[in-house]
N, CA, C and O atoms as a CHARMM CRD file, in Angstrom:
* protein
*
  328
    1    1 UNK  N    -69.77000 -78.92900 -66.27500 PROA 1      0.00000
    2    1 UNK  CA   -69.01500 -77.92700 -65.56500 PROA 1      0.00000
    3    1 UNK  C    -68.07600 -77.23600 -66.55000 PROA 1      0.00000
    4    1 UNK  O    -67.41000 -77.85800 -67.37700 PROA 1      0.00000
    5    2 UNK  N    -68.06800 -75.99200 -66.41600 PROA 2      0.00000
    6    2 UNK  CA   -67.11300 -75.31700 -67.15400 PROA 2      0.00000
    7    2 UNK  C    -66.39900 -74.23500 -66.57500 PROA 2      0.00000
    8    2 UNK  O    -66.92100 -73.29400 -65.97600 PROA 2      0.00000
    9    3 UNK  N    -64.62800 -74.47900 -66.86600 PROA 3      0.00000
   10    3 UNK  CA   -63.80600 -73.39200 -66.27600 PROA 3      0.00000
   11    3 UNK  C    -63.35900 -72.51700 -67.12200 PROA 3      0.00000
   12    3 UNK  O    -63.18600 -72.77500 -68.31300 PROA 3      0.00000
   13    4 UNK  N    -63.11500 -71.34000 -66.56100 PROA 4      0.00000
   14    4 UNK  CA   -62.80000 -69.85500 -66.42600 PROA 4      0.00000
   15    4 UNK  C    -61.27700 -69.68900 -67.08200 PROA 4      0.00000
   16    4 UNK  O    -61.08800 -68.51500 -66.76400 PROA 4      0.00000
   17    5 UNK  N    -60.07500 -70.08200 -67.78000 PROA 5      0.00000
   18    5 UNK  CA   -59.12400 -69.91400 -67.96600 PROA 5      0.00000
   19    5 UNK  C    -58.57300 -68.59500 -68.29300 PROA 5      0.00000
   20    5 UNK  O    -57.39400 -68.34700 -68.54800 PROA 5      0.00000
   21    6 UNK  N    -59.77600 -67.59700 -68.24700 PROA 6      0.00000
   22    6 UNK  CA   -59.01500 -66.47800 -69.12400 PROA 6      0.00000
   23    6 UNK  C    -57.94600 -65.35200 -68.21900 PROA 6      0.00000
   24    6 UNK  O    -57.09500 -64.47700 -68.37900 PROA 6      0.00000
   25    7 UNK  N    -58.43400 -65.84000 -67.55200 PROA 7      0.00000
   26    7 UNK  CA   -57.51900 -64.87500 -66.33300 PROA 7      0.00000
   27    7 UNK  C    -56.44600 -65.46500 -65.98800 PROA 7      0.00000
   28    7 UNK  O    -56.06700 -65.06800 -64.88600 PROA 7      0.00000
   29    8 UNK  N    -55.50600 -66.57100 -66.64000 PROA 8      0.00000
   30    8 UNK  CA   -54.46200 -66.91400 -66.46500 PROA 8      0.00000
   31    8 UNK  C    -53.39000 -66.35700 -67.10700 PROA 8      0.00000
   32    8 UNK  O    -53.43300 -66.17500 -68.32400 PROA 8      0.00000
   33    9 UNK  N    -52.19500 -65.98900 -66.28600 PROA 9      0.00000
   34    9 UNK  CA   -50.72600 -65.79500 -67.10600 PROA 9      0.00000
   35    9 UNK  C    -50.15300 -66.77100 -66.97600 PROA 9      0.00000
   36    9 UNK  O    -50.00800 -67.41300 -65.93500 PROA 9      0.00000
   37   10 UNK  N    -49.50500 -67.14600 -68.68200 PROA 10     0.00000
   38   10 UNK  CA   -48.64700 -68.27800 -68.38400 PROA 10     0.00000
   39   10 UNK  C    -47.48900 -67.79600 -68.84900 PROA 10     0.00000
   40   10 UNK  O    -47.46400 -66.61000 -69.17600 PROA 10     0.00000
   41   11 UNK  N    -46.42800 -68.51600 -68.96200 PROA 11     0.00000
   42   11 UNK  CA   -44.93800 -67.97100 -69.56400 PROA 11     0.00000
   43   11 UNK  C    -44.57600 -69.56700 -70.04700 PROA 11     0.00000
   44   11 UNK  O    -44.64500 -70.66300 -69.49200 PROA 11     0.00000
   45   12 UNK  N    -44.15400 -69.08400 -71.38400 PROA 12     0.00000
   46   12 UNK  CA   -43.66000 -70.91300 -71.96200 PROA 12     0.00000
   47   12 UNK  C    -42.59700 -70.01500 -72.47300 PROA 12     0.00000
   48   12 UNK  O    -42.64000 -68.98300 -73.14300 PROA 12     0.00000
   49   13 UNK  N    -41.42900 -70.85600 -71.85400 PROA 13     0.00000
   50   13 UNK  CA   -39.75000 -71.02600 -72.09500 PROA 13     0.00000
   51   13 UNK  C    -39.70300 -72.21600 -72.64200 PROA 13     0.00000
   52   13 UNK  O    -40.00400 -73.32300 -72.19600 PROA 13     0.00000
   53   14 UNK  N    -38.92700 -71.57000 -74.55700 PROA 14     0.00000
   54   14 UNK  CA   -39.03200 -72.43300 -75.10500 PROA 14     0.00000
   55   14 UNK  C    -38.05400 -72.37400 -76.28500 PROA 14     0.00000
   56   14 UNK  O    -38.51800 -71.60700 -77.12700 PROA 14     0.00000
   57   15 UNK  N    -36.85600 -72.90000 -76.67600 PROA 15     0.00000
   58   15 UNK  CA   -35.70700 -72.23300 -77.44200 PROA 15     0.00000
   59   15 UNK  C    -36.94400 -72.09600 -78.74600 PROA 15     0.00000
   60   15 UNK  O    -37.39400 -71.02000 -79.14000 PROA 15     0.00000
   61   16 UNK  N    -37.40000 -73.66900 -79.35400 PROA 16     0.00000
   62   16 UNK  CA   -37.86500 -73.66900 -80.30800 PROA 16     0.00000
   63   16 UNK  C    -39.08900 -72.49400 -80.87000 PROA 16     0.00000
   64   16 UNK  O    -39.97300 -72.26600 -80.04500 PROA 16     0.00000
   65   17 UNK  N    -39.17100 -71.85300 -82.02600 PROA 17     0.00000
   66   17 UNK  CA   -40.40300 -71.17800 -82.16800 PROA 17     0.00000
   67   17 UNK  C    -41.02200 -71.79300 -82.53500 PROA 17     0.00000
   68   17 UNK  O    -42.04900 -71.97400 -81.88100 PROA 17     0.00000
   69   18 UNK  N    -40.90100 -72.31900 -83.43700 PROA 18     0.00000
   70   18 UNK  CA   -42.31000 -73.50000 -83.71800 PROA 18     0.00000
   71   18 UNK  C    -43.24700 -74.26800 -82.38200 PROA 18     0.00000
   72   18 UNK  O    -44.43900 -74.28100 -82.07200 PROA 18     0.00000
   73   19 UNK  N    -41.96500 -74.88200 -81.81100 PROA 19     0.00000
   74   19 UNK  CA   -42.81000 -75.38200 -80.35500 PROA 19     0.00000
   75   19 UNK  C    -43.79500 -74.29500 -79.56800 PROA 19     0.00000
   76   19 UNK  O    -44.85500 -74.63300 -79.04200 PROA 19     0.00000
   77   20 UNK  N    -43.12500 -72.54200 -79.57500 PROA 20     0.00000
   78   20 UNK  CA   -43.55600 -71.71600 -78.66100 PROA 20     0.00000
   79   20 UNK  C    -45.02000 -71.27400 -79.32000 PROA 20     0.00000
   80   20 UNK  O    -45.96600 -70.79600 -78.69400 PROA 20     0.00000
   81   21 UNK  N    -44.95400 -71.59300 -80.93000 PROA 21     0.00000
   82   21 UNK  CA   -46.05400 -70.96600 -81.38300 PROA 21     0.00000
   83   21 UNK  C    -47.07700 -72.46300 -81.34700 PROA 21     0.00000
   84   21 UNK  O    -48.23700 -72.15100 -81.07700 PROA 21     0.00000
   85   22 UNK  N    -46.99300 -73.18400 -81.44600 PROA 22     0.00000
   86   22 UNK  CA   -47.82400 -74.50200 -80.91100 PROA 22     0.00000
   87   22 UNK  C    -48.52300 -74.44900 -79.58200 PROA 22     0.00000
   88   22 UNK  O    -49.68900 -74.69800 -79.27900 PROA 22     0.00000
   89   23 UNK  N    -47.25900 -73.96900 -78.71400 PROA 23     0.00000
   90   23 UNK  CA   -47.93400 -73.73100 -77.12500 PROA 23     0.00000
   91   23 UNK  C    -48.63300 -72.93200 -77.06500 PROA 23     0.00000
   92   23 UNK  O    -49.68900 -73.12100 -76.46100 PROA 23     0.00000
   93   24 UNK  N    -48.37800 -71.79700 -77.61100 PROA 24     0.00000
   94   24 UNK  CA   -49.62200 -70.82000 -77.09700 PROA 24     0.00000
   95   24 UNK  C    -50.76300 -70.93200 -78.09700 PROA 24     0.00000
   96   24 UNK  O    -51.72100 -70.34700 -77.59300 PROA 24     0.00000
   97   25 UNK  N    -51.16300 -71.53500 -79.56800 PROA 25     0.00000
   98   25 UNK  CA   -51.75800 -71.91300 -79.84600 PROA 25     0.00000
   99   25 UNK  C    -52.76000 -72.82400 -79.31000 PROA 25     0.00000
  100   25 UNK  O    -53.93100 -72.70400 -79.67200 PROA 25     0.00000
  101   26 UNK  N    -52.43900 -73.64600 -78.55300 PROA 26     0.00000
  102   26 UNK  CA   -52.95000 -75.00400 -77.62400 PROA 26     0.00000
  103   26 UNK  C    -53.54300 -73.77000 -76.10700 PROA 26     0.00000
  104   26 UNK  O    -54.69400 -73.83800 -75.67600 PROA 26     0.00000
  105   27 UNK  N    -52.72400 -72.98200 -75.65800 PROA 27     0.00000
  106   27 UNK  CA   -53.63600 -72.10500 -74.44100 PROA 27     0.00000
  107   27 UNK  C    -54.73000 -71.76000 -74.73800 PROA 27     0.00000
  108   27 UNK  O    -55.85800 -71.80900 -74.24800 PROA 27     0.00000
  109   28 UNK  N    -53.97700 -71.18100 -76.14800 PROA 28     0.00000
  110   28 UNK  CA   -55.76900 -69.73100 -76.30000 PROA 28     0.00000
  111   28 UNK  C    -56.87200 -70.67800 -76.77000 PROA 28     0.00000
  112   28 UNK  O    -57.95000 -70.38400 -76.25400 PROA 28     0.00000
  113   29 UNK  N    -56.90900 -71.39200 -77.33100 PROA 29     0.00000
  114   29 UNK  CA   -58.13800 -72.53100 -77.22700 PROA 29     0.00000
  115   29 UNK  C    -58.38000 -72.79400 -76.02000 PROA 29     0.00000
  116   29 UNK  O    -59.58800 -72.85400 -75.78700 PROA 29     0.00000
  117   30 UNK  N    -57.72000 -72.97500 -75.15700 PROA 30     0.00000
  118   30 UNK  CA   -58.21500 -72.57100 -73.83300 PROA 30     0.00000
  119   30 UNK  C    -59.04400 -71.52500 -72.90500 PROA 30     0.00000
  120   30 UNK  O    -59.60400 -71.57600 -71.80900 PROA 30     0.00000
  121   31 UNK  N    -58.81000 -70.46000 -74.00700 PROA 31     0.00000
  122   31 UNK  CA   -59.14300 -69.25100 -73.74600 PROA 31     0.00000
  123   31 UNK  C    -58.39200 -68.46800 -73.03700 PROA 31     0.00000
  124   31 UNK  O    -58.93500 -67.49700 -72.51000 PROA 31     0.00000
  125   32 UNK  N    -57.06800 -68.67400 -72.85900 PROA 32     0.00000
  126   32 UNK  CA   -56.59800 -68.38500 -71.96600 PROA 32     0.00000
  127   32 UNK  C    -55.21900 -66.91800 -72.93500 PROA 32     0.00000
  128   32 UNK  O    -54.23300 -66.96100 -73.67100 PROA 32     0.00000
  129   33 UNK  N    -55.92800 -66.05300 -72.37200 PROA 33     0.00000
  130   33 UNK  CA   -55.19000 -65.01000 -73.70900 PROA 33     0.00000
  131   33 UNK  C    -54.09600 -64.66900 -73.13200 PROA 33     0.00000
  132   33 UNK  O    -53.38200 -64.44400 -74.10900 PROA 33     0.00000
  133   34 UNK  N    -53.29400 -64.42000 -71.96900 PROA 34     0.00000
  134   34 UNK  CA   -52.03200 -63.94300 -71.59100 PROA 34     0.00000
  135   34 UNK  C    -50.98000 -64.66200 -71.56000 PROA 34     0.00000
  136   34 UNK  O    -50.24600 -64.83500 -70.58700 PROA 34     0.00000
  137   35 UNK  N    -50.88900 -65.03400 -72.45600 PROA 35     0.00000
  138   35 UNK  CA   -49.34300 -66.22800 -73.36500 PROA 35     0.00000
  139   35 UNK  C    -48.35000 -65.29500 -73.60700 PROA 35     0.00000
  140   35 UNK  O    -48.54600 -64.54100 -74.56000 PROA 35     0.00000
  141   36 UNK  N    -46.59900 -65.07600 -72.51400 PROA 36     0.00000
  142   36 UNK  CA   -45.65400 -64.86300 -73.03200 PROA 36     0.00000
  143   36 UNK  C    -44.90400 -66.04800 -73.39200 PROA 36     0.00000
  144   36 UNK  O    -44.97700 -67.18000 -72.91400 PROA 36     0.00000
  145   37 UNK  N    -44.28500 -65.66400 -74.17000 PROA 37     0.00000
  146   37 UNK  CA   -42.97800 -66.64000 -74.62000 PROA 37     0.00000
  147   37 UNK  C    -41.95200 -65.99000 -75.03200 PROA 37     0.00000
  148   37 UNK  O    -41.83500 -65.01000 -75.76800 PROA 37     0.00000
  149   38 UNK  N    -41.04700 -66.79200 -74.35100 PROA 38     0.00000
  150   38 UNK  CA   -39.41000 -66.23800 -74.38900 PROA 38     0.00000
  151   38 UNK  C    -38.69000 -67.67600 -75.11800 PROA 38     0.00000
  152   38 UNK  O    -39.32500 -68.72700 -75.19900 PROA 38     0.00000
  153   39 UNK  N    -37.32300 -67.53100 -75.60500 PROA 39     0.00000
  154   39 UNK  CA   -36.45400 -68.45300 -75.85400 PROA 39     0.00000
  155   39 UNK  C    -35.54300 -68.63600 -75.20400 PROA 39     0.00000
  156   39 UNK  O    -34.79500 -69.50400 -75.65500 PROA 39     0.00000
  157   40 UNK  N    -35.12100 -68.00900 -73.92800 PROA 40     0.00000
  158   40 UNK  CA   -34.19100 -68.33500 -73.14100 PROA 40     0.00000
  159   40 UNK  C    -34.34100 -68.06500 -71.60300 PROA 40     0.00000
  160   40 UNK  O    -34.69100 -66.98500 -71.12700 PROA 40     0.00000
  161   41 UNK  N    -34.00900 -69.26500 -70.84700 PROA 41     0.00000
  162   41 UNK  CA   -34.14600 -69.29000 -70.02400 PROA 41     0.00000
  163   41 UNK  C    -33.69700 -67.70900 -68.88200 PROA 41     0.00000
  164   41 UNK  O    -34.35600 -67.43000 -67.88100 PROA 41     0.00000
  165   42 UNK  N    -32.39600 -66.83700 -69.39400 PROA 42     0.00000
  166   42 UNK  CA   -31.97500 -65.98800 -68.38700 PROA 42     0.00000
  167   42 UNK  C    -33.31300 -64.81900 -68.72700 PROA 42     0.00000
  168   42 UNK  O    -33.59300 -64.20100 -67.70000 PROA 42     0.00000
  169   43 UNK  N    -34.28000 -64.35500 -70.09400 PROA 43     0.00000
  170   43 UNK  CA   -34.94000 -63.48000 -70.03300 PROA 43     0.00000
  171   43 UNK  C    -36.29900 -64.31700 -69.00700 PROA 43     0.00000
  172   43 UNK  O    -36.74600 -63.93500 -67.92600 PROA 43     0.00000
  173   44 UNK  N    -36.62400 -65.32600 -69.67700 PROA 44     0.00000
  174   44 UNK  CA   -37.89200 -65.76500 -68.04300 PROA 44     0.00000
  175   44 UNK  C    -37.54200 -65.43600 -67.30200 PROA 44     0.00000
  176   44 UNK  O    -38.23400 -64.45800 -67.01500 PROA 44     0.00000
  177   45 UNK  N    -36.32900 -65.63200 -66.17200 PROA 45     0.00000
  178   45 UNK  CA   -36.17000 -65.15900 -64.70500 PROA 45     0.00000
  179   45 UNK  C    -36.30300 -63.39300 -65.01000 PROA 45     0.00000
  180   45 UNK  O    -36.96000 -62.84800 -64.12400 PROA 45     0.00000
  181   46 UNK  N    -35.96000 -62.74600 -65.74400 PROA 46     0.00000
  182   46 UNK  CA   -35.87100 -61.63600 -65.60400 PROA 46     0.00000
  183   46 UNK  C    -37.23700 -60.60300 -65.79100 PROA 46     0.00000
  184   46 UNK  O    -37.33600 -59.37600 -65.78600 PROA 46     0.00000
  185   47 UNK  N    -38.53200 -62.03800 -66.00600 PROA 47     0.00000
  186   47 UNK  CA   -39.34000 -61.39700 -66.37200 PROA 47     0.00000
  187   47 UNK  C    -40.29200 -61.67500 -65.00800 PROA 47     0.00000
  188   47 UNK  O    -41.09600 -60.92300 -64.45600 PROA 47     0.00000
  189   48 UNK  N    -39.87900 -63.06800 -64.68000 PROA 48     0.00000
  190   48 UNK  CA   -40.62000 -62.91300 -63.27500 PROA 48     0.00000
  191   48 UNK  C    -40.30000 -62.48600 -62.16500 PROA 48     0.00000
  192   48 UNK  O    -40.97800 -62.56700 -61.14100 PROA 48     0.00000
  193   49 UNK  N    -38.88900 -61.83600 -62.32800 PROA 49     0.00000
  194   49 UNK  CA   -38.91000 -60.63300 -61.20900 PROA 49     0.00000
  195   49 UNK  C    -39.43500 -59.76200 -61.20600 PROA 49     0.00000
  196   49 UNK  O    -39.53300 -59.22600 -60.10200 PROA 49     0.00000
  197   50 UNK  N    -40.10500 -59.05900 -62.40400 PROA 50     0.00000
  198   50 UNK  CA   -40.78700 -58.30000 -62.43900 PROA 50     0.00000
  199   50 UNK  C    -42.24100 -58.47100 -62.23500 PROA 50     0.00000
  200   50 UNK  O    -42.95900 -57.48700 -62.05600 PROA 50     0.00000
  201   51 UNK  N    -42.64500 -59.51700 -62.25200 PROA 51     0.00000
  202   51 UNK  CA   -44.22000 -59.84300 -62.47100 PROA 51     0.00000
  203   51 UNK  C    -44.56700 -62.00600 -62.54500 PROA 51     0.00000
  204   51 UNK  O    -44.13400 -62.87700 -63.29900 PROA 51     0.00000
  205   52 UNK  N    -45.49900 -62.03600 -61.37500 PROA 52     0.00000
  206   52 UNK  CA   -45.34700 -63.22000 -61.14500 PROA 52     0.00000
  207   52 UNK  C    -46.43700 -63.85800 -62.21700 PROA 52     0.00000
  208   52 UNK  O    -47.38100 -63.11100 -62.47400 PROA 52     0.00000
  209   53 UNK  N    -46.42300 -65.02500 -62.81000 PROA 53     0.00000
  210   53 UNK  CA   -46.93800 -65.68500 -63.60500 PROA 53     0.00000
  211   53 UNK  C    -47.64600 -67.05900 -62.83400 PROA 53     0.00000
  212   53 UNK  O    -47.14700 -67.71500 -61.91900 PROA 53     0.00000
  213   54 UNK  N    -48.97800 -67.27100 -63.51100 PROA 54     0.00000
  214   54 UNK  CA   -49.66900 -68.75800 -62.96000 PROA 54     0.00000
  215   54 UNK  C    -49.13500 -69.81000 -63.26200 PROA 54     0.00000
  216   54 UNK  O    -48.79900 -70.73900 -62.52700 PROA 54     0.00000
  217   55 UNK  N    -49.03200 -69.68300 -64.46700 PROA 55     0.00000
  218   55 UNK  CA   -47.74200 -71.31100 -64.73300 PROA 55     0.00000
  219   55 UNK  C    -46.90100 -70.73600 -65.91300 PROA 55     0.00000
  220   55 UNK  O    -47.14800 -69.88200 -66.76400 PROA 55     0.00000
  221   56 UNK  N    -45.56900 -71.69600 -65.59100 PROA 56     0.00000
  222   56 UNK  CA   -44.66400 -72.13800 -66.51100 PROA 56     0.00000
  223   56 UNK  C    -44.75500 -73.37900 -67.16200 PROA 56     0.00000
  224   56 UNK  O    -45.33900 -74.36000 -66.70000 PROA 56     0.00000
  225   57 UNK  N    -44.16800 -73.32600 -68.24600 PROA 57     0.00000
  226   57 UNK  CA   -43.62200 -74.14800 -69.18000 PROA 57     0.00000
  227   57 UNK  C    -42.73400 -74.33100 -69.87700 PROA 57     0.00000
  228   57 UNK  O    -42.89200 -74.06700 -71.06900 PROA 57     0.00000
  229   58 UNK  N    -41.82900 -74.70000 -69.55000 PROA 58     0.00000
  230   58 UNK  CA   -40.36000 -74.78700 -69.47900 PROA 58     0.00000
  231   58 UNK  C    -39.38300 -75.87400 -70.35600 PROA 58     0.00000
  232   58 UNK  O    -39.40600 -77.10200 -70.26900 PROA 58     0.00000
  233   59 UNK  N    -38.45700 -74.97300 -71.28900 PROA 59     0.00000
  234   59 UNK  CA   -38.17300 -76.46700 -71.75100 PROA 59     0.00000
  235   59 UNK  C    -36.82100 -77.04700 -71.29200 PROA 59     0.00000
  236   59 UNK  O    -35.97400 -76.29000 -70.81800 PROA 59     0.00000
  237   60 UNK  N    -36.68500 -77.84000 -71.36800 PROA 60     0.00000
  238   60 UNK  CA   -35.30200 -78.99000 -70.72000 PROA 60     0.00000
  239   60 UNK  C    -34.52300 -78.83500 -72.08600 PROA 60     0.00000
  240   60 UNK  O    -33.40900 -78.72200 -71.57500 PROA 60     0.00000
  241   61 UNK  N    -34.33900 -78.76700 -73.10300 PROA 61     0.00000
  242   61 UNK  CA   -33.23100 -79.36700 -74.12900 PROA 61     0.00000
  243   61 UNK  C    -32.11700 -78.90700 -73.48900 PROA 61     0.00000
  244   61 UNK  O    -31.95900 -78.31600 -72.42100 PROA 61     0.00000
  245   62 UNK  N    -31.34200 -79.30800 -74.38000 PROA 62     0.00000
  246   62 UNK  CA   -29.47600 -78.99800 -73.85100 PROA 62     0.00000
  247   62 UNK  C    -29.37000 -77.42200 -74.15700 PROA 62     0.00000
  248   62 UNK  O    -28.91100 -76.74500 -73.23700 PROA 62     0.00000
  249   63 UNK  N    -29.67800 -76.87200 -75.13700 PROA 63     0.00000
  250   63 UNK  CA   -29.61200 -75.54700 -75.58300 PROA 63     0.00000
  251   63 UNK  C    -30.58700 -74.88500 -74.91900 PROA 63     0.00000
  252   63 UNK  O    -31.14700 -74.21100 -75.78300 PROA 63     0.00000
  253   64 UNK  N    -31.24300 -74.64500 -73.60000 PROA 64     0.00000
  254   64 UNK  CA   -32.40400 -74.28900 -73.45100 PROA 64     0.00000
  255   64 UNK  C    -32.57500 -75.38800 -71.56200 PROA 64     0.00000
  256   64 UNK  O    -33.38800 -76.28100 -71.32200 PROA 64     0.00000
  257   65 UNK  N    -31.46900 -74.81100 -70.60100 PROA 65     0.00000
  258   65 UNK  CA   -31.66600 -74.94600 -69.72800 PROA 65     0.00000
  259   65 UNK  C    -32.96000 -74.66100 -68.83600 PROA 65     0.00000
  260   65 UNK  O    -33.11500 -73.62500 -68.18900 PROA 65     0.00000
  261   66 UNK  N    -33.71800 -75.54300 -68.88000 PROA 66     0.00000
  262   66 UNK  CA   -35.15400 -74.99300 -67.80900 PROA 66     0.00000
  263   66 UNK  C    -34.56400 -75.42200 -66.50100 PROA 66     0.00000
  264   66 UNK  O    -34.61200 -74.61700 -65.57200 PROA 66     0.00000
  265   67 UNK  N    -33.97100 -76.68000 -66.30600 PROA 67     0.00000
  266   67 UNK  CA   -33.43700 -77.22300 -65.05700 PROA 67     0.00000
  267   67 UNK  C    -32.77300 -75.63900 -64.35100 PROA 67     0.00000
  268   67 UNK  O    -33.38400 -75.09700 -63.43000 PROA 67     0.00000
  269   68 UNK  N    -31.77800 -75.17200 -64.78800 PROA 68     0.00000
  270   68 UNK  CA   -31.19900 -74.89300 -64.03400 PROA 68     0.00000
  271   68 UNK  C    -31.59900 -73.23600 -63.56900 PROA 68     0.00000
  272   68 UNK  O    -31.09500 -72.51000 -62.71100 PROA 68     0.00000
  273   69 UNK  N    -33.09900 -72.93200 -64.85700 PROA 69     0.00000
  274   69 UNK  CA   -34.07400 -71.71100 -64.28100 PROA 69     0.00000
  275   69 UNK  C    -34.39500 -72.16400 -62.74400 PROA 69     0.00000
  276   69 UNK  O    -34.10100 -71.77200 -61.61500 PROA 69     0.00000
  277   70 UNK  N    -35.14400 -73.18000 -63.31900 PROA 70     0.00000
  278   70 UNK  CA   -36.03900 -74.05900 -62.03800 PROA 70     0.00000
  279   70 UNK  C    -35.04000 -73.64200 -60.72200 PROA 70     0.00000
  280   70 UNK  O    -35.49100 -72.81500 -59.93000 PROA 70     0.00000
  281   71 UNK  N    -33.81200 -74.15900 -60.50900 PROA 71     0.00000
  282   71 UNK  CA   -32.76500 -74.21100 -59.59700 PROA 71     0.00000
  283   71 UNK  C    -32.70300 -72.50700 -58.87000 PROA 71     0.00000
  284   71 UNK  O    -32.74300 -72.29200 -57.65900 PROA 71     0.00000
  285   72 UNK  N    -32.61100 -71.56300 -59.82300 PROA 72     0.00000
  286   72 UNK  CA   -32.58600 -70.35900 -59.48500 PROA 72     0.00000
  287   72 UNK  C    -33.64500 -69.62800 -59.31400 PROA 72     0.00000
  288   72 UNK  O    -33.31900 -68.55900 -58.79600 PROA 72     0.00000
  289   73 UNK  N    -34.89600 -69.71300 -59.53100 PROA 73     0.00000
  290   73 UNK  CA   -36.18000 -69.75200 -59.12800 PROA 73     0.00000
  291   73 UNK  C    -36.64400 -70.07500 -57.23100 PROA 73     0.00000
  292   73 UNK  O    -37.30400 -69.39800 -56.44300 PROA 73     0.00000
  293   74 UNK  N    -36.03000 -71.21800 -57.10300 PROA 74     0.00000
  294   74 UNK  CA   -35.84100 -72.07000 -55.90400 PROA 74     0.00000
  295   74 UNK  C    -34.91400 -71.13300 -54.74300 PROA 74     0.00000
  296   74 UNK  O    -35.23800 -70.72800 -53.62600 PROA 74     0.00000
  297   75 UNK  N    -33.71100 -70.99300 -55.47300 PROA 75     0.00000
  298   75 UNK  CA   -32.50800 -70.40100 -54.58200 PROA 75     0.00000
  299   75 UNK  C    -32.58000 -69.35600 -53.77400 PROA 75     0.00000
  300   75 UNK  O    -32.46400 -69.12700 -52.57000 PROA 75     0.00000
  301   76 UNK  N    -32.86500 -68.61900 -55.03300 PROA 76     0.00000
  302   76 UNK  CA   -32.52800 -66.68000 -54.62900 PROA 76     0.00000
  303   76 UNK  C    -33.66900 -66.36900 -54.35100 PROA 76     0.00000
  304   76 UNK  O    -34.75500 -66.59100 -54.88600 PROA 76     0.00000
  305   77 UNK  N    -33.17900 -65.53000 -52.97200 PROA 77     0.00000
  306   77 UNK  CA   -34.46900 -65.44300 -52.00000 PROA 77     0.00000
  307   77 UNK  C    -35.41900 -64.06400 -52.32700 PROA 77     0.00000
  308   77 UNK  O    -36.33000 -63.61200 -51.63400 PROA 77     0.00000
  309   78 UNK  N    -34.78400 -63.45400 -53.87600 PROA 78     0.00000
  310   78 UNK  CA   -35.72000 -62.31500 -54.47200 PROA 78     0.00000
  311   78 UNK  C    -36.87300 -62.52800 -55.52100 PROA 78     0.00000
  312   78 UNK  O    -37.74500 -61.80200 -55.99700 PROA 78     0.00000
  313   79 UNK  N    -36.50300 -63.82300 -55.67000 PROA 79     0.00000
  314   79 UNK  CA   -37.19500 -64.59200 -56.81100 PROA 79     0.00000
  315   79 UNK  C    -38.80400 -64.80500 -56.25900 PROA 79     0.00000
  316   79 UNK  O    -39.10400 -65.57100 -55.34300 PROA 79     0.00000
  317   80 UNK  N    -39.47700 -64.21000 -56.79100 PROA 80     0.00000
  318   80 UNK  CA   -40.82300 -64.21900 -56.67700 PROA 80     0.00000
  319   80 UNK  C    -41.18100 -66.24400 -56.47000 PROA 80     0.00000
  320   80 UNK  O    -40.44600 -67.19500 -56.73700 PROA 80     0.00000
  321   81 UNK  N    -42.84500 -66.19600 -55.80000 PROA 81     0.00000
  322   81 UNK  CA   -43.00200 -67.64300 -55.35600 PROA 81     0.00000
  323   81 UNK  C    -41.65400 -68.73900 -55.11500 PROA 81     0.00000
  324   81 UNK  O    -42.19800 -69.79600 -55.43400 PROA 81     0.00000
  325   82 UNK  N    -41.12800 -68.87300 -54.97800 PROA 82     0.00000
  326   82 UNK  CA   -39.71800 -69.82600 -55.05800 PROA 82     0.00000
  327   82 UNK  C    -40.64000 -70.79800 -54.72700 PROA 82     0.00000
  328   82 UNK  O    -40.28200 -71.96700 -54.58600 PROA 82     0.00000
């Protein structure tokens, strides 16, 4: 059996670049060509108000709140999928 990945958007929030260029390295072997990456959590929200994404990937460090994206994602009732 074989799946279809290419039609996925993902968004990896990720302070590190090295990590961000690893991640989307690891998608597109997937085949999966629509890899944004941001380093901070306030431009992700600002990007999925504009345009909803299939998955996130999000990072937790201390410098690099994903928790508290996640939280506002959830909250505000303009926030695309909550």
């Amino acid at each position: 059996m074989s799946y279809d990945f290419s039609r996925l958007s993902i968004l990896v929030v990720e302070e590190s670049l090295l990590m961000r260029e690893l991640m989307r390295d690891i998608l597109r072997e997937f085949n999966i060509r629509e890899v944004t990456e941001v380093s901070k959590p306030e431009v992700a929200y600002d990007l999925l108000v504009k345009r909803p994404y299939d998955l996130m990937f999000i990072d937790w460090s201390p410098d690099c709140d994903g928790l508290t994206l996640l939280k506002r994602i959830r909250q505000e009732k303009k926030a695309p999928r909550r």
